[in-house]
C-alpha positions as CSV (number, residue, x, y, z in Angstrom):
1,X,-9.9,44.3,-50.7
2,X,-12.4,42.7,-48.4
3,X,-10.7,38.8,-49.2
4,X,-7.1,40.5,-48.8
5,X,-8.7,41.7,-45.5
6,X,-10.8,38.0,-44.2
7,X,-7.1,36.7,-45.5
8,X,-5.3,38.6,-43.0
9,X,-7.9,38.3,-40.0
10,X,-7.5,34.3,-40.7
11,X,-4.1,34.4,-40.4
12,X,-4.4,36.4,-37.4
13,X,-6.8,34.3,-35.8
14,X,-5.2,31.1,-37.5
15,X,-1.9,32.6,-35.5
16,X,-3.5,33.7,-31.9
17,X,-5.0,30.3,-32.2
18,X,-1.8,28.1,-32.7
19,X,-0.1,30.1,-30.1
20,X,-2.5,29.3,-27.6
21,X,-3.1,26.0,-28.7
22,X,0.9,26.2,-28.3
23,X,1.0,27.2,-24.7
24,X,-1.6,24.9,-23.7
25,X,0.1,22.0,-25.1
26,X,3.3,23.1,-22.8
27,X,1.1,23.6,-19.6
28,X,-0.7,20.3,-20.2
29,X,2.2,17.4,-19.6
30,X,3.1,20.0,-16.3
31,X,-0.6,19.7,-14.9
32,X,-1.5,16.4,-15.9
33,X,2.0,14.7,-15.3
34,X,1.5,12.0,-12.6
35,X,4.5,11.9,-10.4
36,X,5.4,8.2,-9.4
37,X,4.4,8.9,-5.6
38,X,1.2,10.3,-6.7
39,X,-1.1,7.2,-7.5
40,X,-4.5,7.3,-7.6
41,X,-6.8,7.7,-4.8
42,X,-9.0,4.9,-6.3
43,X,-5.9,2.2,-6.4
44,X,-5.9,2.7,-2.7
45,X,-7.0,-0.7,-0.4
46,X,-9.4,-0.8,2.6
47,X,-9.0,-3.3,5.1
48,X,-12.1,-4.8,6.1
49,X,-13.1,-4.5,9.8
50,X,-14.1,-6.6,12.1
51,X,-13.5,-10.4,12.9
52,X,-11.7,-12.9,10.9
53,X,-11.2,-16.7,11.9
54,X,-8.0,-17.7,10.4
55,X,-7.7,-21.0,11.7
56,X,-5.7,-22.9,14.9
57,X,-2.1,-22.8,15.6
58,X,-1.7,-25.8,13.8
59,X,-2.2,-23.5,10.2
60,X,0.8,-21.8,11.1
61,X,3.1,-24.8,11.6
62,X,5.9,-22.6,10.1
63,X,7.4,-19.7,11.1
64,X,7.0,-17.0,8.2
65,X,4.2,-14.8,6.9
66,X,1.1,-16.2,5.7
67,X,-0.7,-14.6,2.5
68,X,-4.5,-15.9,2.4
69,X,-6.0,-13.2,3.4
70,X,-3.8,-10.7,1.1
71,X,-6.4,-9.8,-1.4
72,X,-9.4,-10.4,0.6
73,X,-8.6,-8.7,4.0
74,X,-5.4,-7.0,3.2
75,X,-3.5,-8.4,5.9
76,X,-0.9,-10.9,7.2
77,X,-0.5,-13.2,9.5
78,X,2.5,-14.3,10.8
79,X,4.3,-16.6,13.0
80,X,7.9,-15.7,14.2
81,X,9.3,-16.7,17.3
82,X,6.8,-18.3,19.2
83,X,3.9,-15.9,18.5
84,X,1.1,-15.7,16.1
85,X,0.3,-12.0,15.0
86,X,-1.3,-10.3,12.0
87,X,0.0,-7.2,10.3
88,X,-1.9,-5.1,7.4
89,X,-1.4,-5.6,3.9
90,X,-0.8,-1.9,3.2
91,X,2.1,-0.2,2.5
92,X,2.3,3.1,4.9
93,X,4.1,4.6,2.2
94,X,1.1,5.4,-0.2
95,X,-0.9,1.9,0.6
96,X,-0.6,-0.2,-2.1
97,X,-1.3,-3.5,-1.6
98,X,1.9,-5.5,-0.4
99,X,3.1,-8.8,-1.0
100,X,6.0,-11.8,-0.1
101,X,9.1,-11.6,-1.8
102,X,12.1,-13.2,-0.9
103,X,11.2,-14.1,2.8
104,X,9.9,-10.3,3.2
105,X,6.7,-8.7,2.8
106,X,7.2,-6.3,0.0
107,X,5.5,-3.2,-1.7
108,X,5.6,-3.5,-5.9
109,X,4.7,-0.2,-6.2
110,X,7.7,1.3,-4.6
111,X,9.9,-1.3,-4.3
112,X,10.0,-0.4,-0.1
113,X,11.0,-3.9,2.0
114,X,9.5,-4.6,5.5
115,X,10.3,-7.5,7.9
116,X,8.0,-10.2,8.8
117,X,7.4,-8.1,12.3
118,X,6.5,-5.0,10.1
119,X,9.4,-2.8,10.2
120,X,11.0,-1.5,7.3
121,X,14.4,-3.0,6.3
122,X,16.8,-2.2,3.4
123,X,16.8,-3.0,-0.2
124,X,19.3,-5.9,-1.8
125,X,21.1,-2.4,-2.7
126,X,21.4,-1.2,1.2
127,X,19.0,1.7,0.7
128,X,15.7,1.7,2.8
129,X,12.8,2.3,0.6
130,X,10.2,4.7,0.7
131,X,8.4,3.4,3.3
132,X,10.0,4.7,6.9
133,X,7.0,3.8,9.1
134,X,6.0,0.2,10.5
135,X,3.2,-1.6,9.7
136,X,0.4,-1.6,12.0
137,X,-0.5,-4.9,13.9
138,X,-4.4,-5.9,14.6
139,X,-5.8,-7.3,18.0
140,X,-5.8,-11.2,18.3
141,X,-6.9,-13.6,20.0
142,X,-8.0,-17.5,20.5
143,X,-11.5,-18.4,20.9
144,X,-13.3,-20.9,23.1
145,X,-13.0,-23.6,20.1
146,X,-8.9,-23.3,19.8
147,X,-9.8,-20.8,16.7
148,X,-7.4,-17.3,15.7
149,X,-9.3,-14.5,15.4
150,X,-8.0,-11.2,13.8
151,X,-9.9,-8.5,14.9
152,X,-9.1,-5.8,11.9
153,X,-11.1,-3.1,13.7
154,X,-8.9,-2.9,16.1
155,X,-5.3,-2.0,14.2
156,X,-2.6,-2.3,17.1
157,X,-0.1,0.7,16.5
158,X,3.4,-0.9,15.9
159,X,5.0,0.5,18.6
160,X,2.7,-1.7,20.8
161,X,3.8,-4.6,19.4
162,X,4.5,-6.0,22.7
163,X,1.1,-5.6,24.0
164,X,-0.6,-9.1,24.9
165,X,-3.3,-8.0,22.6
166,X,-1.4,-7.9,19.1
167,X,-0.7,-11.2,19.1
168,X,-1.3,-15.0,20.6
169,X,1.8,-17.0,22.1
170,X,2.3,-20.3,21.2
């Protein structure tokens, strides 16, 4: 009687235990599922402050955006319309690390478009992307030897993209 009796306590434990191994393997995937949006904290980029020489006017013969200084500082620089300004390299999304694609600065992770002054445009499909705020501008200037300076500890909110300060006229 006792083994008839250890039989019937293992299949109750054998059973308690499947269920609850059960349950947990139905919470787990809701807990630990990683939404798309939801990247990790340690995939996010810091800009670097403080001065960067990026060279004379005569870099920037061309009007477009300027990657160098993507990986390194996580910004742009760009030259549209007579001016010289630089714009991070963070999407304001959730700041992953941006990049140029076809003639606009755009975020792989979420597929969000911005034009070459920072503001978010449309996808090929119409549809803005997840990104609905502008990227923010740093203070520039030209130095005593003809040299662009990006000041990146002084970000320039977009909406002061006017100011003489976020960017140099050529």
């Amino acid at each position: 009687m006792p083994e008839e009796m250890q039989a019937e306590v293992n299949r109750r434990n054998f059973l308690a235990a499947a269920a609850a191994l059960t349950c947990g393997c139905a919470l787990c995937p809701a807990v630990m599922a990683k939404d798309d949006d939801d990247d990790a904290d340690e995939d996010v980029p810091k800009v670097p402050t403080g001065p960067v020489d990026v060279g004379t006017a005569a870099d920037f013969a061309k009007d477009g955006a300027y990657d160098k200084w993507i990986k390194n500082k996580h910004m742009l620089v760009v030259r549209e319309n007579g001016k010289i300004f630089a714009v991070t390299a963070i999407c304001t999304h959730k700041q992953a690390l941006l990049t140029i694609d076809h003639n606009q600065i755009y975020c792989p992770r979420h597929k969000s478009r911005f034009n070459f002054e920072g503001k978010p445009v449309p996808k090929p499909s119409g549809v803005i992307g997840q990104a609905k705020k502008p990227l923010s501008r740093f203070a520039i200037t030209i130095d005593a030897q003809k040299h662009i300076i990006v000041d990146t500890s002084k970000p320039i909110d977009a909406s002061k993209a006017d100011d003489p300060s976020a960017f140099v006229k050529l």
